[in-house]
N, C-alpha and C positions, 0 to 999 in steps of 0.2 A: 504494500500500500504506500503510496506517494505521498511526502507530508506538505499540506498544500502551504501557501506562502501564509496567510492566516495565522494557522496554527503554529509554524514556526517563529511567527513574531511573538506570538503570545510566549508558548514559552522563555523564547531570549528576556523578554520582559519580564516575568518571574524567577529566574536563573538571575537576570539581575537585581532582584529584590523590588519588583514592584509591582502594586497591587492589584490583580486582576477583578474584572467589574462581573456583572451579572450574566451578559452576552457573552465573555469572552470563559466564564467556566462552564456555559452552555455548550459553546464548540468547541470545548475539551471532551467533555462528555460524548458528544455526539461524531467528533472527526477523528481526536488524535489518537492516534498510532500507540498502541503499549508501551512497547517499547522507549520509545520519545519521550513518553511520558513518565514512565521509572528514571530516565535521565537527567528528566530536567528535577524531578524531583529528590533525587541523590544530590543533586548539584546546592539544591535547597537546602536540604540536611545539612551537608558538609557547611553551610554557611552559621546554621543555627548552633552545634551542637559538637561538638569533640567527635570527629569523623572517623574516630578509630576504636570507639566504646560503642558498647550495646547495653544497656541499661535492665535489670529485672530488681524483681522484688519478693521475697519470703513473707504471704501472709496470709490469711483464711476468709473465704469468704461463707459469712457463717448465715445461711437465711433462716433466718427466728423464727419464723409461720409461714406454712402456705398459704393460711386463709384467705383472702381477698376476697373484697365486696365489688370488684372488679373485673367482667369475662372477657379481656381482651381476645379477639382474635385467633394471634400471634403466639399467644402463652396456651404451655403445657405444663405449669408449673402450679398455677390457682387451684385449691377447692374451695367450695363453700364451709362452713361451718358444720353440716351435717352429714361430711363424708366421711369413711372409718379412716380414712389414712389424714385428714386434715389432722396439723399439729400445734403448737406453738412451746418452742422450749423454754423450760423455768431455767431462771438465774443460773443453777449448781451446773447446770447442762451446757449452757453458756462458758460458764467459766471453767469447765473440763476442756471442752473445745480449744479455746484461748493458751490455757497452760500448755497442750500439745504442741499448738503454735511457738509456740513462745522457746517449749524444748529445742526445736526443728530449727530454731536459729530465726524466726518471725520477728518480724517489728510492728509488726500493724495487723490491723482488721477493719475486715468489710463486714460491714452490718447492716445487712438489709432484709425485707421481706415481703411479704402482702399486703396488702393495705386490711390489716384485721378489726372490724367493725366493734369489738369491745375494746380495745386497748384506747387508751385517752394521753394527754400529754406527760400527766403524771407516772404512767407506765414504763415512759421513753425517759424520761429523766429520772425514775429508780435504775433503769437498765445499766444507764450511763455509768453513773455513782457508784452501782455496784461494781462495774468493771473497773473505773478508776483504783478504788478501793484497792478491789485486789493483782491489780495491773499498772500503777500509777504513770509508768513509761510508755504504757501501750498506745501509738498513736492509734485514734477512733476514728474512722473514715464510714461515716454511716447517714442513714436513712435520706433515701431520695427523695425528688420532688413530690411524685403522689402520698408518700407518708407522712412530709409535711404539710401539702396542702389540706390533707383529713383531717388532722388535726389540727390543723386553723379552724376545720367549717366547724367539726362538731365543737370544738372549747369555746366557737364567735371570738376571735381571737386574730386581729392581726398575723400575718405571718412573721412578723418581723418581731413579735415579742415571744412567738414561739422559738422563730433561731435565739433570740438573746436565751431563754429558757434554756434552750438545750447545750447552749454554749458554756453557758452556767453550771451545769451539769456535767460537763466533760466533753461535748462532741466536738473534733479535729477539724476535719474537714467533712466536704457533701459529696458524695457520687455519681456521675452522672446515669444514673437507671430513669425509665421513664419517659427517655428521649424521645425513642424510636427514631421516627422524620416528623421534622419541626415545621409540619405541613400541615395545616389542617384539615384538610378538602381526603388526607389520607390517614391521617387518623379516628374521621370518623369514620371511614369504610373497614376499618381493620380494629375500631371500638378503644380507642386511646385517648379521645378529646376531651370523655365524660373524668378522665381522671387527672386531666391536665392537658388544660389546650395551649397551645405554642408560648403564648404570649405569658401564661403562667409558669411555663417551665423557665423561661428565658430569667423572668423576672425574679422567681426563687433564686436563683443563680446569682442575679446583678444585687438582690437583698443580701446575701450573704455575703457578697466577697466585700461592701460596701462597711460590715460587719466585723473584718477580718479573714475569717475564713477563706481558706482556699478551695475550689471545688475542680473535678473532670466533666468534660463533655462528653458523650457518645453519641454514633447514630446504628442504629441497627436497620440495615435496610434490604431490600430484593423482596417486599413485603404486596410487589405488585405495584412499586407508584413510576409515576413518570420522572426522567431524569431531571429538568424540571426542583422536583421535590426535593431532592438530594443537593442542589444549589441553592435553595429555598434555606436549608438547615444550615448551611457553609455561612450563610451569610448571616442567619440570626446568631450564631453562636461567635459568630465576625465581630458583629454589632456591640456585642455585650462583651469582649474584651478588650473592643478600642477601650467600652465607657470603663472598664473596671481594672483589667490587666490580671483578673484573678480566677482563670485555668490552668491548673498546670500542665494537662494535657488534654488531647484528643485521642479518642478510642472507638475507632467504626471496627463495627463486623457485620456478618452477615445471618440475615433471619435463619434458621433450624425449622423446619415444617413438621417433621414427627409428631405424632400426639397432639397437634393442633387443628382449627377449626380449617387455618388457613390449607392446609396439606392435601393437595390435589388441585386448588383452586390457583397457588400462583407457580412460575418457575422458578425452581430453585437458580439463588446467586451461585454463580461456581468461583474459580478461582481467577479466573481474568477477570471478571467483573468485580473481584473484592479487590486486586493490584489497581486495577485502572482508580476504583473508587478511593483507597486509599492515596494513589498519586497526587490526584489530582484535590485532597483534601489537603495533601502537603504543599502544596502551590497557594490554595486558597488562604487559608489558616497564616497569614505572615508574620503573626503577631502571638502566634501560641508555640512556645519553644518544642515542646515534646509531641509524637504521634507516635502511637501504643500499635505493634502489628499484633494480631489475633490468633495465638496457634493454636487455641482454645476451640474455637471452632473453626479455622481452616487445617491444622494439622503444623506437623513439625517444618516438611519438606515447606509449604507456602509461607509458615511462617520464617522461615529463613528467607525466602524469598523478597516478603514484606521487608527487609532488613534494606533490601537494593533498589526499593519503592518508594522511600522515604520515611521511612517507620526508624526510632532513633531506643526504642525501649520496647521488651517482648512482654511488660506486665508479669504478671504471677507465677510462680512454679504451681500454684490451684492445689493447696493444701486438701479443702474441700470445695465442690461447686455445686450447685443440686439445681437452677434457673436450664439453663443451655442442655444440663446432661438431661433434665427432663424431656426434653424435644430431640435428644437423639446424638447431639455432641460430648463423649465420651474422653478425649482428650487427654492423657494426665504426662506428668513431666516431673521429674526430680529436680534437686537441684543440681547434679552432678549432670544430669540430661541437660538442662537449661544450660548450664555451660559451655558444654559440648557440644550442642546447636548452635549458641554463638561464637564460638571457637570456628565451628565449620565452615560459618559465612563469612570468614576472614574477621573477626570482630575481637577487639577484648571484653571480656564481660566484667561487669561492672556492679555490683549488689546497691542497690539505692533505699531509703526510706519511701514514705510515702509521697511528701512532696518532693520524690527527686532529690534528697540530698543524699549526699553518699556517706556508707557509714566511719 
């Protein structure tokens, strides 16, 4: 395929550090070349980031409940309250988990879950406390936009005195769950809007970092929308780190259909479409230093690949995962494995904290 003169301008223009507009990550999407596009995005990288490091992380991502009062789509992960396998783990179960972590050479934890229709704000902030307690080092990286915004509506409650709330309580930072594509017209075909529509996800986001806090972006996409949507997301999450500067990273993958409603109804993303989309998120994104490649759910072999896409950090060795492996992505990686991966794709591996600082 011939790279038309267009497309080659565009990328010399983000190879040289500047900002590509709405139209012009439209005809990335739509024209350029893989290839071309893993290049100019490597060339991105190396500008950002220590071009000889690969960045991961030792930490657990622990989901508390499945409960959710929420049937997305997309999710294989939800029950109601009245199914026999619905859970939600008490404290002791929690803090078993963590100390394992913690063994395995962990810095952090992910803390998230369902959005569970009894749990109230005072819930999240024993949660906290109790972990502090008996973790006091442990960075907290928990509960995303839809579990904050619940507990806005039922407490009538500002959002912004629920962050101070939980901030007060112990929580680190926020994580980007929730995302999906920060489209609306596709979130509600895929039942995501009811639990957070774009403009509240964005805004949780800009609440918090204004706050302190640092938070991640993601997008999970191949969920059926138009490309379109996925420049739609690049650029609201654009928007809110001109005003903030407080993501430390981006992290797209790709939808898992298994066990969900969506599964027969869209095509599955493969792995061209996950390189091209992380490229081209690294072109977009000029202003967020890190992008997270996904081997979680593309596998070892792509996630090395991601390495030469513009991806600067492989994320978790996935102590535990239970979201993704419910829909069918099985994944798992040591830390000796995780080395050895980035070892392989020419890289030094590099053990980070959660916001990226190395230990």
């Amino acid at each position: 395929m011939d790279v038309s003169s267009s497309v080659t301008a565009i990328l010399d223009r983000a190879v040289a550090g500047q900002r590509l507009d709405r139209g012009e990550l439209q005809l990335l999407f739509d024209e350029a070349p893989l290839l071309e596009l893993g290049q100019a995005a490597a060339a991105v990288r190396e500008r950002l980031v220590d071009p000889g490091t690969v960045s991961y992380i030792i930490d657990r991502n622990i989901n508390y409940t499945n409960v959710c009062v929420y049937r997305c789509r997309f999710c294989a992960f939800y029950r109601t309250p009245a199914d026999e396998d619905a859970y939600l783990l008490p404290l002791d179960e929690i803090i078993g988990k963590v100390a394992e972590t913690v063994a395995a050479g962990g810095t952090g934890i992910l803390l998230q879950g369902g959005v569970h229709p009894a749990l109230r704000l005072a819930d999240y902030e024993d949660l906290l406390r109790g972990l502090k307690r008996a973790f006091p080092h442990l960075h907290l990286h928990a509960f995303s936009v839809p579990e904050i915004l619940f507990v806005a509506k039922v407490e009538r409650m500002p959002v912004r005195e629920v962050l101070e709330r939980l901030i007060a309580a112990g929580l680190d930072s926020i994580p980007g769950g929730g995302a999906e594509i920060l489209e609306d017209d596709t979130r509600r075909r895929i039942w995501s809007r009811a639990k957070a529509p774009t403009a509240d996800w964005l805004s949780v986001h800009r609440q918090a970092h204004e706050l302190g806090l640092r938070t991640t972006a993601t997008m999970m996409f191949g969920v059926g929308e138009p490309l379109s949507a996925r420049v739609e997301h690049l650029l609201g999450v654009r928007g809110v780190q001109d005003a903030t500067g407080g993501f430390t990273a981006f992290i797209p993958w790709t939808f898992q259909a298994a066990n969900t409603d969506l599964e027969g109804e869209v095509e599955p993303s493969g792995g061209s479409d996950y390189l091209r989309t992380l490229a081209i998120a690294r072109l977009a994104l000029d202003n967020i230093v890190h992008l997270q490649g996904s081997w979680v759910t593309q596998g070892e072999k792509v996630g090395q690949l991601a390495l030469a896409f513009g991806a600067d950090d492989l994320g978790s060795i996935m102590l535990e995962e239970n979201v993704v492996a419910a829909a069918g992505a099985r994944h798992r990686m040591s830390q000796r494995d995780m080395e050895r991966t980035i070892r392989g794709a020419g890289y030094a591996p590099r053990q980070r904290r959660t916001l990226y600082e190395s230990l």
